[in-house]
ZAMARGU-4260 file (C-alpha; in steps of 0.2 Angstrom, whole numbers, plus 5000, padded with zeros to 4 digits):
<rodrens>
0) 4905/5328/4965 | 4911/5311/4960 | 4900/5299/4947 | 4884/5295/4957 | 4884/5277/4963
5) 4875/5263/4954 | 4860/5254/4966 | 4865/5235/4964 | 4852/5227/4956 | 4835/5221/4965
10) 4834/5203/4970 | 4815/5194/4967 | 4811/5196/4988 | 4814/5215/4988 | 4806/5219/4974
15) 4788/5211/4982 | 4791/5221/4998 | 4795/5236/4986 | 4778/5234/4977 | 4768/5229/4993
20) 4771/5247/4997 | 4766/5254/4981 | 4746/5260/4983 | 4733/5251/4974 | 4720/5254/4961
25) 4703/5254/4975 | 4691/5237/4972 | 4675/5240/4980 | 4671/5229/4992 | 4655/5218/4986
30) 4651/5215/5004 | 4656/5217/5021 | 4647/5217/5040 | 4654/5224/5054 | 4646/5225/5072
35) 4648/5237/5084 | 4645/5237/5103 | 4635/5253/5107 | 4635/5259/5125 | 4618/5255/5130
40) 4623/5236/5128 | 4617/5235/5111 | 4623/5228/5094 | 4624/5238/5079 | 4628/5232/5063
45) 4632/5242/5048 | 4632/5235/5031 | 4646/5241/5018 | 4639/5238/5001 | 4650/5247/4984
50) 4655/5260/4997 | 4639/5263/5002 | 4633/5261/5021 | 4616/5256/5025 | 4612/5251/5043
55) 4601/5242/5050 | 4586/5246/5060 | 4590/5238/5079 | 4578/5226/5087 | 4568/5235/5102
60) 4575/5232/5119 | 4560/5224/5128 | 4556/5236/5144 | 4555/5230/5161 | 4566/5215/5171
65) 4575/5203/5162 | 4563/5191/5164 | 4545/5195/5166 | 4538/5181/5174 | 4527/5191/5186
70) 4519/5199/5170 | 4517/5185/5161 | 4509/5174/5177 | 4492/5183/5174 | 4493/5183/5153
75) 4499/5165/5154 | 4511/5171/5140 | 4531/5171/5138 | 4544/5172/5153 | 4561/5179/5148
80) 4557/5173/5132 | 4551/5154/5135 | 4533/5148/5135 | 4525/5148/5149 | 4525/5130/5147
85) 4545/5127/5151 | 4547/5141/5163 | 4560/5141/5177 | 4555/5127/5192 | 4564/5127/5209
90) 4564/5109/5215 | 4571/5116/5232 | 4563/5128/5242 | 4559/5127/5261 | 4544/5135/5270
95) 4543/5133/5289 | 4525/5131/5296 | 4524/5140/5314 | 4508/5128/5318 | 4516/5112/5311
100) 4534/5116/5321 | 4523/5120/5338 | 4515/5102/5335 | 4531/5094/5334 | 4538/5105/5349
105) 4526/5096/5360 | 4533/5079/5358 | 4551/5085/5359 | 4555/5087/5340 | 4564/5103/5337
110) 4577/5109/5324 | 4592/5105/5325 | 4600/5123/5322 | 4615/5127/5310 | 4630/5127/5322
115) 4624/5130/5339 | 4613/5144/5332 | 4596/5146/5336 | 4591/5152/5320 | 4583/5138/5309
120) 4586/5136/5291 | 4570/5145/5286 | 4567/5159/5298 | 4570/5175/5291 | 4561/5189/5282
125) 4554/5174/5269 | 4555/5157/5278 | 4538/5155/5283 | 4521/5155/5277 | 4512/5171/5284
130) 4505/5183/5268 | 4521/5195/5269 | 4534/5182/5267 | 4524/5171/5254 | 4523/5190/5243
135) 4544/5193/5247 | 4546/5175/5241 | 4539/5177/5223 | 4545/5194/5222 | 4561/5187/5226
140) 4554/5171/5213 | 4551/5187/5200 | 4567/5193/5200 | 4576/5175/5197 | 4564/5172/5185
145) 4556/5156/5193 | 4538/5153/5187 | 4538/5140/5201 | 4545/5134/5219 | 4541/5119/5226
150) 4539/5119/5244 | 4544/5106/5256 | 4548/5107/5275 | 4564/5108/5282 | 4559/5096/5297
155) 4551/5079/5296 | 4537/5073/5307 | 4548/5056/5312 | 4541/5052/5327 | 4543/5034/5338
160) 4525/5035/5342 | 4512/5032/5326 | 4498/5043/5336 | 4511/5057/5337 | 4521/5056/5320
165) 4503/5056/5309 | 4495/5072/5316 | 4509/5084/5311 | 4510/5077/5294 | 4492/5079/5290
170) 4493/5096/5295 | 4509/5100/5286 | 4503/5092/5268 | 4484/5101/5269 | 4495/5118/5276
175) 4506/5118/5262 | 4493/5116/5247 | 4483/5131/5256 | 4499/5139/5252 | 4498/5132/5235
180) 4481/5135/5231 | 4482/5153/5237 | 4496/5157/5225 | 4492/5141/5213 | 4504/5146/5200
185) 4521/5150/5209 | 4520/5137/5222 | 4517/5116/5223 | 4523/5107/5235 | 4528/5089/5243
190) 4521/5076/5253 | 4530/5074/5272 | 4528/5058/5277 | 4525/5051/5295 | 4539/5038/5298
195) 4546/5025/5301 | 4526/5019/5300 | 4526/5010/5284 | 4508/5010/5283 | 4504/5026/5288
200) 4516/5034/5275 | 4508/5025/5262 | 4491/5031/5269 | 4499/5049/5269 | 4506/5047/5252
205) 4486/5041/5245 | 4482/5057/5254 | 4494/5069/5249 | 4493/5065/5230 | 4475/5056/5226
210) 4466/5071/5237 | 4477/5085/5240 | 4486/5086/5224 | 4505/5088/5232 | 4516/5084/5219
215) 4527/5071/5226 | 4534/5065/5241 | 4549/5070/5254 | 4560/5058/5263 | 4576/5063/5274
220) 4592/5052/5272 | 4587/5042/5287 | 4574/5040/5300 | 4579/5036/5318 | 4596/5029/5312
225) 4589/5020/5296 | 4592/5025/5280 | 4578/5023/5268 | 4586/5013/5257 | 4584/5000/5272
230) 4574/4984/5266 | 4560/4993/5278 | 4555/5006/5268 | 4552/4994/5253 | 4534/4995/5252
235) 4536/5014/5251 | 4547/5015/5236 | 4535/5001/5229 | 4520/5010/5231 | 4531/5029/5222
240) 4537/5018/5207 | 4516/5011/5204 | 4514/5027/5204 | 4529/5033/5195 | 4531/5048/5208
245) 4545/5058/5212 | 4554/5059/5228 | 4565/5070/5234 | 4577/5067/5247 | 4584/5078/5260
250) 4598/5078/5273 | 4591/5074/5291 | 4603/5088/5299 | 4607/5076/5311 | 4625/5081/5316
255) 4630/5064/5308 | 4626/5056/5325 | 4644/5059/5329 | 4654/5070/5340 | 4667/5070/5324
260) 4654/5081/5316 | 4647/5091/5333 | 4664/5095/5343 | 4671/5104/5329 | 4656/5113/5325
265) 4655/5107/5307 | 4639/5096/5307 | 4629/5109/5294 | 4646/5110/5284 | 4650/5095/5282
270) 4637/5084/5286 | 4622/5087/5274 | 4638/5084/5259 | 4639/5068/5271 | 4622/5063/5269
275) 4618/5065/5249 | 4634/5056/5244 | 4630/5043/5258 | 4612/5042/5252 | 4615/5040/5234
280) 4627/5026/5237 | 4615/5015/5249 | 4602/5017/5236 | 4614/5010/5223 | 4620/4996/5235
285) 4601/4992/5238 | 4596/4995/5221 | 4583/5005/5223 | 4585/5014/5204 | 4586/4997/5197
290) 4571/4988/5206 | 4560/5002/5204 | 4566/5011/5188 | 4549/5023/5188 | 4554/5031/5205
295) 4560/5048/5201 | 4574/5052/5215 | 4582/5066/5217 | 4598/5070/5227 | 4600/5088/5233
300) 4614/5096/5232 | 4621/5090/5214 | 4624/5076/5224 | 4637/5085/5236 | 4651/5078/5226
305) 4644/5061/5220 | 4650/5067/5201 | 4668/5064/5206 | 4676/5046/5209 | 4662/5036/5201
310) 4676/5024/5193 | 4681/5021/5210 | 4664/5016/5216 | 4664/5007/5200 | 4679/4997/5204
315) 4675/4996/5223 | 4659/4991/5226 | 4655/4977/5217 | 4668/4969/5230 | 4655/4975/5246
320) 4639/4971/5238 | 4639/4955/5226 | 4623/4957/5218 | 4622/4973/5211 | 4610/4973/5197
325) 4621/4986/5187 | 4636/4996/5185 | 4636/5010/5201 | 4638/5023/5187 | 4625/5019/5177
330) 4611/5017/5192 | 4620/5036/5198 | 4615/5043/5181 | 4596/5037/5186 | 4596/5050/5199
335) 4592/5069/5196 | 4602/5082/5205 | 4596/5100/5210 | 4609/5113/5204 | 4612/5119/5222
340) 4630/5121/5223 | 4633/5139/5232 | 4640/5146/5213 | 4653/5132/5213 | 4653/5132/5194
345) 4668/5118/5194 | 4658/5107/5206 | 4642/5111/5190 | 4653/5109/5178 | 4658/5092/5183
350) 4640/5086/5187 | 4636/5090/5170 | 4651/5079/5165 | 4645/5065/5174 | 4627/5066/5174
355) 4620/5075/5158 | 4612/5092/5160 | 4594/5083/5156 | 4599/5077/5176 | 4602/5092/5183
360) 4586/5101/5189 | 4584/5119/5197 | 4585/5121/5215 | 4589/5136/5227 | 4586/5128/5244
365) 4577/5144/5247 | 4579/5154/5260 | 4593/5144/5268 | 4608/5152/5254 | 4601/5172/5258
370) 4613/5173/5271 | 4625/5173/5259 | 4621/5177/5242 | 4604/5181/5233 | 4589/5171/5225
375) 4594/5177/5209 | 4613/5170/5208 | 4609/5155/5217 | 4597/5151/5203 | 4605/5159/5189
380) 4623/5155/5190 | 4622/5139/5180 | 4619/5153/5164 | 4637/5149/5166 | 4639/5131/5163
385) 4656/5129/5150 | 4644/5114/5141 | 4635/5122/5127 | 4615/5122/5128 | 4616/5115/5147
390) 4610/5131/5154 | 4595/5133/5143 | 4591/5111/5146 | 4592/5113/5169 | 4580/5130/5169
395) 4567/5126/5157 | 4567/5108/5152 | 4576/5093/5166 | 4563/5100/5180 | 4547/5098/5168
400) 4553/5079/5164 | 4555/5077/5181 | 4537/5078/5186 | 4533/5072/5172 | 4514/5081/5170
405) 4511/5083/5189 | 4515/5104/5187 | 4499/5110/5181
</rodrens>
């Protein structure tokens, strides 16, 4: 064998990677926290401490559903963690009244159906108001977690005639807080109005709040035609802002009085979107949030896409209406919204944007969306929202400013 062959000499790099190999002298660790994800869903964390492990004792998983609203309705304790006092309030929920819809069928009022179907938007296994359906509702309440529904009715007594619109009103508003005073901690509910009779609403509204107890009023986009907004209804909204009420408005489901909308089948697609972003844009044109700042309005719907293009509403009307008492965006973000949006988190998301989550209230539209998806997700999918701490503000804070002491 030949001389053995010198190793050239080790270059300042190489001699680093050479020791990064070598093993170390062992340094305990002063401190160090891992967590683990167990299984069942819980978190375990083990502590590392000198080479010693100590864990930690885990919390106790609470038994029973994720939010115990039905227990707690009784004990007047905590829902899902919340007080009693911010729990979960649906702004949105319908009831139909079989008595109240047979009144109005006598005069030629009936609903309008969703496409041709005979099924109206609250019939089903818990639309109407008989014992069986009111307990599926809050069972169905219980598992969303809602400690409150606010009923209103789908169909409006709007009548031509002021001897035929009154009657059905006054039955529908002392109908509806029998249903509240029954069950008076799930369920409130709001005042229908007879219109267009300006003085008979404001005699319905003395009613419904000074002796009934609703808390608040109903209105649909339009009456015969006429939006609300209209300089008509003026004393209305003047009498709501002395009384710093809130109103809620719903879509009349009137096939957009256009054959656009009817031919092709699309009036309930379509047209209630139509209505909310219509609605919200006559107010501003009119306004409404300006002249009577202590109205609490709400737009269903999260406005039905009124969040997007407000610059161009900005920009545009101002040329239509000269003498709009503020910028449109601003009177929009006067408005509150309900969260109904069938899941659409980008159409939430964007709401949020535009609006603020403390304008953004709870709303299910109850039982209209079980035909499609359940109480539970159409409340609960704003847990969702890519804003930070929006969820927690919608469920358990925007609804409670909103009525602003009227919830008991």
């Amino acid at each position: 064998m030949g001389p053995r062959r010198k190793h050239p000499p080790v270059s300042g790099k190489q001699d680093v990677r050479r020791r990064r190999h070598q093993p170390q002298p062992y340094q305990p660790v002063s401190f160090r926290r891992r967590v683990r994800r167990r299984a069942d869903g819980h978190r375990r964390t083990i502590r590392n401490d000198g080479g010693r492990r100590v864990r930690r004792p885990q919390r106790q998983r609470q038994s029973g559903p994720r939010n115990t609203v039905a227990g707690n309705r009784a004990s007047g304790g905590v829902a899902g963690g919340v007080p009693a006092s911010n729990g979960l309030i649906d702004v949105h929920a319908h009831v139909a009244v079989p008595a109240y819809l047979a009144l109005l069928a006598q005069v030629g009022v009936r609903p309008s159906g969703y496409s041709g179907s005979s099924r109206t938007p609250t019939s089903g296994r818990a639309g109407d108001d008989r014992a069986a359906a009111i307990a599926a509702r809050i069972a169905m309440m219980d598992r969303a977690g809602v400690s409150k529904q606010i009923l209103l009715a789908s169909l409006a007594s709007y009548l031509a005639a002021e001897t035929k619109a009154v009657p059905p009103a006054r039955l529908l508003n002392e109908r509806l807080v029998e249903l509240a005073a029954a069950t008076p901690h799930p369920l409130a509910a709001l005042a229908c109005l007879p219109l267009p009779h300006v003085d008979a609403a404001r005699a319905e509204l003395r009613h419904g709040m000074d002796r009934l107890g609703l808390v608040g009023i109903t209105m649909q986009t339009s009456c015969f035609g006429i939006s609300i907004a209209d300089e008509k209804f003026a004393p209305l909204f003047a009498e709501m802002n002395r009384r710093r009420a809130t109103l809620f408005i719903h879509p009349a489901i009137n096939r957009l009085r256009s054959p656009f909308a009817t031919d092709w089948r699309i009036d309930t697609t379509l047209g209630p979107l139509l209505e909310d972003i219509t609605i919200a844009v006559q107010l501003i044109a009119a306004n409404i949030p300006m002249r009577y700042p202590a109205v609490r309005i709400v737009i269903p719907h999260l406005g039905s896409g009124f969040a997007t293009m407000l610059d161009r509403r900005d920009n545009r009307l101002p040329l239509a209406i000269l003498k709009l008492a503020g910028r449109p965006c601003e009177m929009a973000r006067r408005f509150w919204y309900d969260s109904v949006a069938h899941g659409s988190l980008t159409g939430f998301d964007t709401a949020i944007a535009a609006f603020g989550a403390d304008r953004i209230v709870p709303g299910s539209d109850f039982p209209v969306l079980l035909s499609s998806e359940s109480n539970d997700r159409t409340i609960n999918y704003v847990r969702k929202a890519r804003h930070a701490g929006a969820a927690r503000q919608i469920l358990h804070h925007s609804a409670r400013a909103l009525f602003a002491g009227a919830l008991a």
